[in-house]
C-alpha positions as CSV (number, residue, x, y, z in Angstrom):
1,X,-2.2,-6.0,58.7
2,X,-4.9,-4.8,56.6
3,X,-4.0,-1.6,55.8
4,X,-0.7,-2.9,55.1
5,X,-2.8,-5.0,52.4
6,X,-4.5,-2.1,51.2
7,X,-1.5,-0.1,50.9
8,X,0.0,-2.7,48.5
9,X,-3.3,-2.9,46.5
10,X,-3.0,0.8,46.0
11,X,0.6,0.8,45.5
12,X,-0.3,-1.9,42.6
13,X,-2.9,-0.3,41.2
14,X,-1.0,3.0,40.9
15,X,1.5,1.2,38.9
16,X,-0.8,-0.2,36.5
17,X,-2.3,3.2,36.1
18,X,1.5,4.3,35.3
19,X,2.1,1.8,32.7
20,X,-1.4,2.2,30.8
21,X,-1.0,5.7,30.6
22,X,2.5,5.5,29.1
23,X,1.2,2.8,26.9
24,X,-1.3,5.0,25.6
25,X,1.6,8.1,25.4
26,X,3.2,5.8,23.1
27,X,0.4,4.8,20.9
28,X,-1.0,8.4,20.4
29,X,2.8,9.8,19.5
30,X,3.2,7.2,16.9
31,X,-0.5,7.8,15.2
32,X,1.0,11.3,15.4
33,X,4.2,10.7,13.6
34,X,2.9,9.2,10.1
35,X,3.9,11.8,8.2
36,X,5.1,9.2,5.8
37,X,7.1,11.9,2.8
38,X,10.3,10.8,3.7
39,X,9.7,7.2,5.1
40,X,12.3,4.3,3.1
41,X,13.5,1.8,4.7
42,X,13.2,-1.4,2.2
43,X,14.5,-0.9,-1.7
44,X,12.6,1.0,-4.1
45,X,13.7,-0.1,-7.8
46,X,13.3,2.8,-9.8
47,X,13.2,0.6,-13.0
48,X,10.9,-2.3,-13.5
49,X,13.0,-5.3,-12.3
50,X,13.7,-8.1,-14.2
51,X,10.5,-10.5,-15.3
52,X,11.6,-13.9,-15.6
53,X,9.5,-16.2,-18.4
54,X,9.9,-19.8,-17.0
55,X,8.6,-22.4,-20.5
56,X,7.7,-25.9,-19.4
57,X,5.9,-28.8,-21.3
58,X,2.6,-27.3,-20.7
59,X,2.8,-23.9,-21.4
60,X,5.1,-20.7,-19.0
61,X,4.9,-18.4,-16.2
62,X,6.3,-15.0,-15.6
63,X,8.1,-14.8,-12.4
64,X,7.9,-11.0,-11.0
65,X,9.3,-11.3,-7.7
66,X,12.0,-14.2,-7.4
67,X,12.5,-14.1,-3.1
68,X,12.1,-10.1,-3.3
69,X,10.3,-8.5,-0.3
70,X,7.1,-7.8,-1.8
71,X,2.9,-7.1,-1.5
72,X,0.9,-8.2,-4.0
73,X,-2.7,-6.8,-4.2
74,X,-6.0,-7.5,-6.2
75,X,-7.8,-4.1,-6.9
76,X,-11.2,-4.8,-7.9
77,X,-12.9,-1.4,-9.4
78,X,-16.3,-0.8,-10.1
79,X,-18.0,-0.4,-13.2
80,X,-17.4,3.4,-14.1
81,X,-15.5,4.3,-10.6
82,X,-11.8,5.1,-9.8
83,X,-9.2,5.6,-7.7
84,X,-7.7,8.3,-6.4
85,X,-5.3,10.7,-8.2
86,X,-2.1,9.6,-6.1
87,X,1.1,9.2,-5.4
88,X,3.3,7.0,-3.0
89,X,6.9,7.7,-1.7
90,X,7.5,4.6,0.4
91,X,7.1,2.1,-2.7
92,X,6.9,1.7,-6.6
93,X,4.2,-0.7,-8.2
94,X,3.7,-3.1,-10.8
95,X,-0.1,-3.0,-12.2
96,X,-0.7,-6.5,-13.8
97,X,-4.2,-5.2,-16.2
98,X,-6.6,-8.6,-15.9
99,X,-9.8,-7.0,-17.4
100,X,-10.6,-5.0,-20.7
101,X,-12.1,-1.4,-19.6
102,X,-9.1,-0.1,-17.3
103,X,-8.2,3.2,-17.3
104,X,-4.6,4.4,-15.9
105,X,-3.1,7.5,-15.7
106,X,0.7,7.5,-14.8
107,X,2.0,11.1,-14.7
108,X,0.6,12.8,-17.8
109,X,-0.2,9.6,-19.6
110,X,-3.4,8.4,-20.1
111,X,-3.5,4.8,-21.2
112,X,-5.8,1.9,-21.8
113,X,-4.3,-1.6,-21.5
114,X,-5.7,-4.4,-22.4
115,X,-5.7,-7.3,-20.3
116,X,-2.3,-8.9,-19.8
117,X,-0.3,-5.4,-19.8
118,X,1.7,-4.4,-17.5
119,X,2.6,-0.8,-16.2
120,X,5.3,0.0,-14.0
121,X,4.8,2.9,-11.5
122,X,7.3,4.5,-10.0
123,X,7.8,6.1,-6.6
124,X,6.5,9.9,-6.1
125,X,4.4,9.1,-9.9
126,X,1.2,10.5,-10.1
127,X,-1.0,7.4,-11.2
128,X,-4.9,6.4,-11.2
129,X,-6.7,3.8,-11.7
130,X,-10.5,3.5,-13.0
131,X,-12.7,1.3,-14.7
132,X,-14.4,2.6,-18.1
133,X,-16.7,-0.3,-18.6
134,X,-17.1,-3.3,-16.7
135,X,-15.4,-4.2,-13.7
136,X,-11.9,-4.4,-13.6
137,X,-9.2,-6.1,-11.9
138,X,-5.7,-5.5,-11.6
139,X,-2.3,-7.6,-9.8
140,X,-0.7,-5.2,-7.9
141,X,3.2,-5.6,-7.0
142,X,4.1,-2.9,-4.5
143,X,8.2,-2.7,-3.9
144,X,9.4,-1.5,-0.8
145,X,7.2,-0.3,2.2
146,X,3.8,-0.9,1.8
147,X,1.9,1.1,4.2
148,X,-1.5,3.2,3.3
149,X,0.2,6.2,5.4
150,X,2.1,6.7,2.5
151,X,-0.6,7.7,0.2
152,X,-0.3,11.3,-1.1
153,X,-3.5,12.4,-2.5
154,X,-4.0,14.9,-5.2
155,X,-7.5,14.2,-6.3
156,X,-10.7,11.7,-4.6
157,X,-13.9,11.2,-5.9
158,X,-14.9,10.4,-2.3
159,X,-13.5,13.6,-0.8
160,X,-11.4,11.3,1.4
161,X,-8.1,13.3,2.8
């Protein structure tokens, strides 16, 4: 009877050990596989879609995603710091400036928006953003697949890959 018992214990325990090692099979082959150059699976506009200015007694908003599929960021760069020189081929962005001092570069331009501007940034555009004064903050509207796999880097202040 008790080797019976122990039999099933073992018997038990071997499956557990089956399905934790599996588990972790499938967790190391999908960090593998984030390769993200080709990765679409949600809409990319390739134009800046439509901004809608809603007026009402007390002043208006500007609607830029009416029930679109959407992540919306606020980047908050140091004084005198900046992103890195990227590029991202799972979405395109909306950069909504909030802050005097922002610098931007979107392919070969180099701008600097005042506060209120917006830039539209395509998929696969080069495009940095850095702070040549204060701090600054910018609204970010990523469209289609927002996922930091996706980064391509060109350039980093912080050496990161």
């Amino acid at each position: 009877m008790l080797s019976g018992f122990l039999c099933g214990r073992l018997h038990l325990m071997s499956c557990f050990c089956c399905i934790i090692l599996s588990f972790f099979q499938l967790v190391m082959t999908n960090s593998r596989e984030t390769d993200m150059t080709n990765y679409v699976t949600k809409p990319i506009p390739s134009d800046l879609p439509p901004i809608d200015t809603v007026v009402r007694p007390w002043g208006s908003f500007r609607q830029y995603a009416h029930n679109t599929d959407v992540t919306v960021s606020l980047m908050t760069v140091k004084p005198e710091h900046r992103l890195s020189l990227q590029a991202h081929t799972g979405r395109a962005e909306l950069w909504i400036v909030l802050d005097e001092g922002a610098e931007i570069l979107r392919g070969d331009e180099i701008l600097h928006p005042h506060a209120g501007e917006e830039i539209w940034i395509p998929a696969n555009t080069p495009h940095r953003l850095g702070s040549i004064g204060p701090t600054v903050r910018v609204l970010e509207v990523a469209f289609g697949n927002w996922q930091q796999a996706d980064i391509v880097r060109f350039d980093d202040d912080y050496a990161r890959p």
